[in-house]
MDAnalysis code that builds the backbone (N, CA, C; Angstrom):
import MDAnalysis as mda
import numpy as np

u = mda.Universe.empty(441, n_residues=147, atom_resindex=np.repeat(np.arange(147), 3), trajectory=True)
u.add_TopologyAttr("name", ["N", "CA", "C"] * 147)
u.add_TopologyAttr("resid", np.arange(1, 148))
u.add_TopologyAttr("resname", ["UNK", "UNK", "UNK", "UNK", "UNK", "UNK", "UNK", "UNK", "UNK", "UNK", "UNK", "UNK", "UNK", "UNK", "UNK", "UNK", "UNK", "UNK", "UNK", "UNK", "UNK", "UNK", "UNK", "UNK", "UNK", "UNK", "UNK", "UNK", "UNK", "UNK", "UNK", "UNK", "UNK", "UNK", "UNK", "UNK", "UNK", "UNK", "UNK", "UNK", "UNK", "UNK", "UNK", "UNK", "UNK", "UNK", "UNK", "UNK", "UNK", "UNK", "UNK", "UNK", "UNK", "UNK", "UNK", "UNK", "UNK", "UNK", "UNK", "UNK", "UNK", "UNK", "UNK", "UNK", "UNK", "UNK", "UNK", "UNK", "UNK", "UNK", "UNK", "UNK", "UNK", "UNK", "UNK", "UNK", "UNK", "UNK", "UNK", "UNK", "UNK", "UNK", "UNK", "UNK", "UNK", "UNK", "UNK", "UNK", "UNK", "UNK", "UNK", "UNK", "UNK", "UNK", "UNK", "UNK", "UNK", "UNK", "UNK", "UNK", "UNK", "UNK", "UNK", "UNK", "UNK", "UNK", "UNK", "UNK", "UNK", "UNK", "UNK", "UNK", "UNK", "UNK", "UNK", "UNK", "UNK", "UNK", "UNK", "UNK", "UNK", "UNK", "UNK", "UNK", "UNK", "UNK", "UNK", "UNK", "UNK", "UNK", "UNK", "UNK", "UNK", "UNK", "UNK", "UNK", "UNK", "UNK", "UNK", "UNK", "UNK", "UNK", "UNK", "UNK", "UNK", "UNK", "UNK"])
u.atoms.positions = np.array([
    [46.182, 52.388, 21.745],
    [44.775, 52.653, 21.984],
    [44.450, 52.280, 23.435],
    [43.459, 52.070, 23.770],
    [43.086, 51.287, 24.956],
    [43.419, 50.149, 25.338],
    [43.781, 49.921, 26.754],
    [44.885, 48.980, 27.319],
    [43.824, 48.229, 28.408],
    [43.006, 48.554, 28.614],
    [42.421, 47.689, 29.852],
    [40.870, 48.721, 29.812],
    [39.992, 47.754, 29.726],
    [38.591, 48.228, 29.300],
    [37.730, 47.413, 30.711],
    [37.026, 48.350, 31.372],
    [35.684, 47.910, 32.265],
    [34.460, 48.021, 31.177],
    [34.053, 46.670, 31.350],
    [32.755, 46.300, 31.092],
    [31.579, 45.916, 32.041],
    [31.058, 46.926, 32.339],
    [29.862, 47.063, 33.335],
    [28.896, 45.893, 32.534],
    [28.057, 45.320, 33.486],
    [26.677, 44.686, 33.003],
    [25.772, 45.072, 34.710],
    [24.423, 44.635, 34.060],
    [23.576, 44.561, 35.071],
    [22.961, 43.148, 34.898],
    [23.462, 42.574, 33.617],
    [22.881, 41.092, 33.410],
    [21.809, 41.218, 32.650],
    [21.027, 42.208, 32.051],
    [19.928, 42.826, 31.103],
    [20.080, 42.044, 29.959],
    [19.410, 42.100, 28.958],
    [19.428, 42.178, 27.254],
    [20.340, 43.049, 27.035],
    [20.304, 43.924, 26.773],
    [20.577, 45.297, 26.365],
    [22.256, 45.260, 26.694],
    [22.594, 44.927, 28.093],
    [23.747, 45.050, 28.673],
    [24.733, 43.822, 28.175],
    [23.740, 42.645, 27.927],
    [24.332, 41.175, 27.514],
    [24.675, 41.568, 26.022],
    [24.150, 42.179, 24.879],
    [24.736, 42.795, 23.999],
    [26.297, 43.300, 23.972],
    [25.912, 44.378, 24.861],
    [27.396, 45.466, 24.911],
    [28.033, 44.657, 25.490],
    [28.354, 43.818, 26.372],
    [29.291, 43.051, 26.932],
    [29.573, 41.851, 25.480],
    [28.733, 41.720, 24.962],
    [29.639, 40.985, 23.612],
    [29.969, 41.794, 22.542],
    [29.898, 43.199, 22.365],
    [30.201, 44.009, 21.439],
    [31.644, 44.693, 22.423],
    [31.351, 44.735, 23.876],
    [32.843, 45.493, 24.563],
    [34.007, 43.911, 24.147],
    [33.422, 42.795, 24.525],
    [34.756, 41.764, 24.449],
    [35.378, 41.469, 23.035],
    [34.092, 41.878, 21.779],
    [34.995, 41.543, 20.425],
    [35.608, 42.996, 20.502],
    [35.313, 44.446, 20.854],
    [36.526, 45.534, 20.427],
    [37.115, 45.220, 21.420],
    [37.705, 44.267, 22.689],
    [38.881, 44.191, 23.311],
    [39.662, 43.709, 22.587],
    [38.855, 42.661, 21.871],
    [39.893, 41.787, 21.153],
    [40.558, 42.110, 20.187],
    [40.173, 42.826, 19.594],
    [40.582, 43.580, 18.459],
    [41.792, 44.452, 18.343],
    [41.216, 45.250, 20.031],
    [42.297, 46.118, 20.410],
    [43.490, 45.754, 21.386],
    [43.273, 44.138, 21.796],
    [44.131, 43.559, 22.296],
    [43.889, 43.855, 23.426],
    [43.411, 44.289, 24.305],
    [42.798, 45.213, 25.346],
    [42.564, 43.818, 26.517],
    [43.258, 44.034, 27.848],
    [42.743, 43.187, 28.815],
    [41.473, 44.102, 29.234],
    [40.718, 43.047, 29.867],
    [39.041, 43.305, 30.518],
    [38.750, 43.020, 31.530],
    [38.368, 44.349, 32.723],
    [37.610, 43.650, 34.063],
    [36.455, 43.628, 33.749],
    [35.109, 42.906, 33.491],
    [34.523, 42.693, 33.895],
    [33.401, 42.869, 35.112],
    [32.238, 43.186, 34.916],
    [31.977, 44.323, 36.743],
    [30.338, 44.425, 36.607],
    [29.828, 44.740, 37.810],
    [28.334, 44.120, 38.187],
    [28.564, 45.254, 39.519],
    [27.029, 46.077, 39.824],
    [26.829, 46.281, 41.208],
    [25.446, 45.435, 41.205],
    [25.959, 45.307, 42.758],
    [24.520, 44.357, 43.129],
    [24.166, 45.461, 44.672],
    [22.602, 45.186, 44.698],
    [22.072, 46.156, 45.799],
    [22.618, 45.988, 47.514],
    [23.005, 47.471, 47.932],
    [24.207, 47.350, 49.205],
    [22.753, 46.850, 50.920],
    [23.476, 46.413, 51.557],
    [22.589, 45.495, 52.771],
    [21.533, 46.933, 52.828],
    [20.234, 46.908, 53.750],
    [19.775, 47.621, 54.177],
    [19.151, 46.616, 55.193],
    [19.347, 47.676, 56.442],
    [19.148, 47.511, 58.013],
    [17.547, 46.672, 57.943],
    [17.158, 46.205, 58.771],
    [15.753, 45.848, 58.487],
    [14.810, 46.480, 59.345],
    [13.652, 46.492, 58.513],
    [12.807, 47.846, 59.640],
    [12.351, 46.930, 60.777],
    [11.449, 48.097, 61.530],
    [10.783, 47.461, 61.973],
    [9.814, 45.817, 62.537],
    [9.075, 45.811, 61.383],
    [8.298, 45.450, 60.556],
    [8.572, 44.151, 60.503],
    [10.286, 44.198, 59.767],
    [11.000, 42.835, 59.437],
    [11.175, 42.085, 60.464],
    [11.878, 42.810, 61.403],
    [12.452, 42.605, 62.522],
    [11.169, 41.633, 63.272],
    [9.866, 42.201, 63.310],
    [9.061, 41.518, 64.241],
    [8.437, 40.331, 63.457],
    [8.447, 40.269, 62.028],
    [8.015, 38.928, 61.646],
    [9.612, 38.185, 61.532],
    [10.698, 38.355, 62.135],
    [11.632, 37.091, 61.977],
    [11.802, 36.943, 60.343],
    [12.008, 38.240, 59.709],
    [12.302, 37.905, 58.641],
    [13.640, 38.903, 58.102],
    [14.904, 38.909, 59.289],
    [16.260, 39.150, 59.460],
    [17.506, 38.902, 58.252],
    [17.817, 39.652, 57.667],
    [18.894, 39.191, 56.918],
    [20.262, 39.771, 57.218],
    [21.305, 38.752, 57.630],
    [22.422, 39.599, 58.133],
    [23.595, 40.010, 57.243],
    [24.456, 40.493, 57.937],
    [24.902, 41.280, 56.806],
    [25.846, 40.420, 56.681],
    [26.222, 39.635, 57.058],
    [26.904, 38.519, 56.206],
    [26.290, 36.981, 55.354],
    [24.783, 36.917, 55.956],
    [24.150, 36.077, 54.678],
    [24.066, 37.257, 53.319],
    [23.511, 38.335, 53.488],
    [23.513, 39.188, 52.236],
    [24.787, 39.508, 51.627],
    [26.259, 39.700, 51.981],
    [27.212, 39.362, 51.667],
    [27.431, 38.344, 50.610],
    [27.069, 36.781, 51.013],
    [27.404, 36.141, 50.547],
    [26.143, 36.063, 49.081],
    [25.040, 36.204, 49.667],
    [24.074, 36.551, 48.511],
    [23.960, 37.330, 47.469],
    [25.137, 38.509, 47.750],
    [25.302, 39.533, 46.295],
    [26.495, 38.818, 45.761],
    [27.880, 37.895, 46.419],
    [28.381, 37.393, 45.841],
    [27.962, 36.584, 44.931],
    [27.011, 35.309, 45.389],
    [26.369, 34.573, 44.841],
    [25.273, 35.325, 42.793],
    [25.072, 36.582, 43.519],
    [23.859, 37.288, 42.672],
    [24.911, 37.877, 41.448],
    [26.835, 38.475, 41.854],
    [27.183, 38.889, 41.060],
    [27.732, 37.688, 40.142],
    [28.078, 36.607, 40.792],
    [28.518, 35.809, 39.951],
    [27.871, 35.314, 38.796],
    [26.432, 35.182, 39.051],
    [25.066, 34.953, 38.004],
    [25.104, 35.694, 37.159],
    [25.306, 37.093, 36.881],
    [25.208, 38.137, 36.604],
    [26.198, 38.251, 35.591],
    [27.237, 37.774, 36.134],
    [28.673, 37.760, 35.520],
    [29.347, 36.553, 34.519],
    [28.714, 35.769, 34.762],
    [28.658, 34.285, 34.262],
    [28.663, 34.300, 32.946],
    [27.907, 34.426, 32.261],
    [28.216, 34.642, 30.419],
    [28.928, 35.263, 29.842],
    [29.180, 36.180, 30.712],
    [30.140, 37.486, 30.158],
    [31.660, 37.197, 30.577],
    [31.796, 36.228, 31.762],
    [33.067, 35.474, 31.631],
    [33.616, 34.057, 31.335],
    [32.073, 33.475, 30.446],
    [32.199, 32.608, 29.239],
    [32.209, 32.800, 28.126],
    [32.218, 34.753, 27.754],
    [32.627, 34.759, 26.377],
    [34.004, 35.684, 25.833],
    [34.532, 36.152, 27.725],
    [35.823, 36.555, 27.256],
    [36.882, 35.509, 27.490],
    [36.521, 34.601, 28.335],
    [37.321, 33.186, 28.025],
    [37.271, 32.350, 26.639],
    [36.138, 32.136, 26.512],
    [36.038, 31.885, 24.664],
    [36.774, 32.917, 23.698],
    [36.886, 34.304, 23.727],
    [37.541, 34.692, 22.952],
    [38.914, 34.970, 23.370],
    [39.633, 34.343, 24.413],
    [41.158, 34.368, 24.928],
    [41.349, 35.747, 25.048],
    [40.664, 36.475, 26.158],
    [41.268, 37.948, 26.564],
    [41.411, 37.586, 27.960],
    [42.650, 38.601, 28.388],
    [43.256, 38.496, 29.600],
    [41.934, 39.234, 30.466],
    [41.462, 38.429, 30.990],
    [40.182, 39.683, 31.981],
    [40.059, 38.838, 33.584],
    [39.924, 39.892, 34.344],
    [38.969, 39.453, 35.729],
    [37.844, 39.921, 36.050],
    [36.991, 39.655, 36.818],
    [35.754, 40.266, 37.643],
    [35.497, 40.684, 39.294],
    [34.727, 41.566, 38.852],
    [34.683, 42.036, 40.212],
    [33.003, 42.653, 39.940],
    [32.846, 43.145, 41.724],
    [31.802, 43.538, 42.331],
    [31.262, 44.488, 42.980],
    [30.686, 45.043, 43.524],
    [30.308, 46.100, 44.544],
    [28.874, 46.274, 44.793],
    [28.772, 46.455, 46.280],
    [27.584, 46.553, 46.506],
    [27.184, 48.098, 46.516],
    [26.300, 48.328, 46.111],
    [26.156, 49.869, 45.670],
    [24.422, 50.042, 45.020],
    [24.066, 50.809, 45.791],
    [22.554, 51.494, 45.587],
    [22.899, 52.806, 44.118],
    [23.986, 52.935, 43.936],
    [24.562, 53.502, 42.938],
    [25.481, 53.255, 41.669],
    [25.120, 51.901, 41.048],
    [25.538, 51.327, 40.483],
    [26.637, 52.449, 39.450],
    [26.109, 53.404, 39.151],
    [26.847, 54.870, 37.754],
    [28.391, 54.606, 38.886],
    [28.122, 55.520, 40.448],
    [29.264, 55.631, 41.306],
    [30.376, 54.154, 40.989],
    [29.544, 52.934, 41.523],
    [30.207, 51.648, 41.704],
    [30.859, 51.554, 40.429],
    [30.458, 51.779, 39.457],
    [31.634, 51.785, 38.175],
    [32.325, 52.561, 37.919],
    [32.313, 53.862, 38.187],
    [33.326, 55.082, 38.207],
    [34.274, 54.342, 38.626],
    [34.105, 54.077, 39.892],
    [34.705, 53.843, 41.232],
    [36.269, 52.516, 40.707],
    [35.096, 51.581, 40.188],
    [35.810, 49.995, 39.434],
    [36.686, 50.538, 38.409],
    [36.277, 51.470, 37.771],
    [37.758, 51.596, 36.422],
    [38.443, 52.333, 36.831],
    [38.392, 53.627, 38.112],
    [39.486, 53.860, 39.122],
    [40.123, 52.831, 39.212],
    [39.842, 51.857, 40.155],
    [40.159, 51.158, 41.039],
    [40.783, 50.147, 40.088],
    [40.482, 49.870, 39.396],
    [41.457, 48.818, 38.430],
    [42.240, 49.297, 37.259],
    [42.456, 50.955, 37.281],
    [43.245, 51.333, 36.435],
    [42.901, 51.146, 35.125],
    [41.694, 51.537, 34.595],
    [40.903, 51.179, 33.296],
    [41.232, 52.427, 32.468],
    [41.607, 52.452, 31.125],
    [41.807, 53.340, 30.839],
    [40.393, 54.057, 29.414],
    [39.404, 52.875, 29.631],
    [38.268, 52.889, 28.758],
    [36.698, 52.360, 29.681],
    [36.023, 52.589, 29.474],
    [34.637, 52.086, 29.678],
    [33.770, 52.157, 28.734],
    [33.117, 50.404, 28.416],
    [32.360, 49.930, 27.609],
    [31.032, 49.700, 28.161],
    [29.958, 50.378, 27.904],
    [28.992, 49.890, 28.496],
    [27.632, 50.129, 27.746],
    [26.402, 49.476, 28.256],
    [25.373, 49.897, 27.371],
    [24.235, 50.731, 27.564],
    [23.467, 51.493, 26.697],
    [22.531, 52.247, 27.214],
    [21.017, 51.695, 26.580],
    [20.017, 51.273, 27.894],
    [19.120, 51.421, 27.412],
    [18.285, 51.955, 26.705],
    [18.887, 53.489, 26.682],
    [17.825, 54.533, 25.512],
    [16.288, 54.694, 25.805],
    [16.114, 54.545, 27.281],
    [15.022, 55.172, 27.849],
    [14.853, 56.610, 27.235],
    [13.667, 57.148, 26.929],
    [13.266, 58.967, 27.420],
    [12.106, 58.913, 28.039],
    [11.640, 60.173, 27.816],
    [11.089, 60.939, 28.832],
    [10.565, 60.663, 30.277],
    [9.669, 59.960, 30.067],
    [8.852, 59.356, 32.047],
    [9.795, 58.592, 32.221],
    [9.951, 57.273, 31.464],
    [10.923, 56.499, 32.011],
    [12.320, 56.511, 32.184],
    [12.905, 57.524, 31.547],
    [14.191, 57.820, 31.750],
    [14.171, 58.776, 33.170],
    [13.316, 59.566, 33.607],
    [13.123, 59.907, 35.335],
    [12.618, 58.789, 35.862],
    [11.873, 58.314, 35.562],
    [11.312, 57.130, 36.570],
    [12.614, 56.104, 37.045],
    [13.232, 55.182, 36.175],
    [14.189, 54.226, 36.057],
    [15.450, 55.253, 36.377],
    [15.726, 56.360, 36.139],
    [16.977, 56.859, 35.270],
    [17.819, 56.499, 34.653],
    [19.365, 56.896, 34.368],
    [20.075, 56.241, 33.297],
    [21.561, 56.062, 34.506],
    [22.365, 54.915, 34.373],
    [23.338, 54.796, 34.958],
    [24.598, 55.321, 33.837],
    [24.049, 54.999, 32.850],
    [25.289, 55.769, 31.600],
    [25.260, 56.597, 31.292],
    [24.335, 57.852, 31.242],
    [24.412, 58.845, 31.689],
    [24.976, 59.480, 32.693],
    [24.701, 58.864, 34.047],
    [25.682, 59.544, 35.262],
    [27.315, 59.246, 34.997],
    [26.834, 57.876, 34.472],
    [28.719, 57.919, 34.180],
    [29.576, 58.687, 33.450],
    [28.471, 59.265, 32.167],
    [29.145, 60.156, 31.003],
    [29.230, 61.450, 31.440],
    [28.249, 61.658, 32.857],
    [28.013, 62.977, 33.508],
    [29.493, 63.278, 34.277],
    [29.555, 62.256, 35.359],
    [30.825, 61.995, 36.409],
    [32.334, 61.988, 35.890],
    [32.178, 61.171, 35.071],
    [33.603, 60.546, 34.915],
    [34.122, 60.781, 34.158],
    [35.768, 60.681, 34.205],
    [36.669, 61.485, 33.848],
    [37.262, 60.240, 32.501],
    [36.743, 58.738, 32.756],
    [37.295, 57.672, 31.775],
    [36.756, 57.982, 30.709],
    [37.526, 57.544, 29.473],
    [36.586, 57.903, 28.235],
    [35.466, 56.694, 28.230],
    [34.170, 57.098, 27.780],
    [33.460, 55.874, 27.776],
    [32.584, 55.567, 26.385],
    [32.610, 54.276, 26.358],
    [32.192, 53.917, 24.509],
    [30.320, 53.563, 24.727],
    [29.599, 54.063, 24.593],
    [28.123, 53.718, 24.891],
    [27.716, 52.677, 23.551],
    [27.130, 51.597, 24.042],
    [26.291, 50.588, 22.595],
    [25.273, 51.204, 23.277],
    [24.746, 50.829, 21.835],
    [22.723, 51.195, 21.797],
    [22.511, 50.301, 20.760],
])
C-alpha cells in the first residue's frame, strides 16, 4: 500500500483532526510520515513601511516562519512520536500553500497525501478558496481528503 504519506497542516481544527486521522492510517499501514506546513513567503516592504521604520528583513522573517512552522508543527510531531512512526518535518514559504505541498511530496518522494478539507461552499469557498482542491486539481499523488 502506501509507503511514505505527506501530511499537510495549516495548524487549524479541521487540519489538527486529519493530521491525527493521517498518523493512525500511517500506522496501520506502517507508512513513514513527512509531516509539512507552508508559512507566508517574505514580501518587500512598501513604501509606507519603509518610512515608519517598520523593516523586516529577509532573514529576521526567515527565522520567523521557521519559528511559526515549528508551532504549527508541534502537536503533530507529538503525536507521530507517541504513536512510533518513522516521520520528519519540513517547511516552505509559499503564498501558495496547494503548490508548497505538491511540491513537498515531490520532493520527499511521497507516494500518498493525507490532508484535510474544510468543506467551505459557495462565497466562502471563492472568498478563502480551497488548498485541497488545488491539490486534487494539480497533482498527480493520490490524495486521501478527511472531512
Amino acid at each position: 500500500m502506501y509507503k511514505h504519506i505527506l501530511i499537510p497542516t495549516d495548524g487549524s481544527e479541521v487540519a489538527e483532526k486529519a493530521v491525527t486521522a493521517g498518523i493512525d492510517f500511517a500506522r496501520e499501514a506502517g507508512a513513514r510520515v513527512t509531516l509539512f506546513t507552508a508559512v507566508p513567503e517574505y514580501e518587500p516592504p512598501s513604501e509606507g513601511a519603509i518610512m515608519a521604520r517598520r523593516v523586516v528583513s529577509i532573514a529576521d522573517h526567515a527565522r520567523e516562519s521557521e519559528k511559526m512552522a515549528s508551532g504549527i508543527l508541534s502537536n503533530a510531531t507529538r503525536q507521530a512520536r507517541a504513536a512510533g512512526l518513522e516521520f520528519d518535518t519540513d517547511y516552505a514559504q509559499s503564498n501558495q500553500p496547494w503548490q508548497a505541498i505538491i511540491d513537498a511530496a515531490q520532493r520527499h518522494g511521497c507516494d500518498a497525501i493525507f490532508m484535510a478539507s474544510h468543506g467551505r461552499k459557495g462565497l466562502a469557498a471563492v472568498w478563502h478558496g480551497s488548498q485541497t482542491r488545488e491539490v486534487l486539481t494539480h497533482s498527480t499523488v493520490p490524495t486521501l481528503v478527511y472531512r
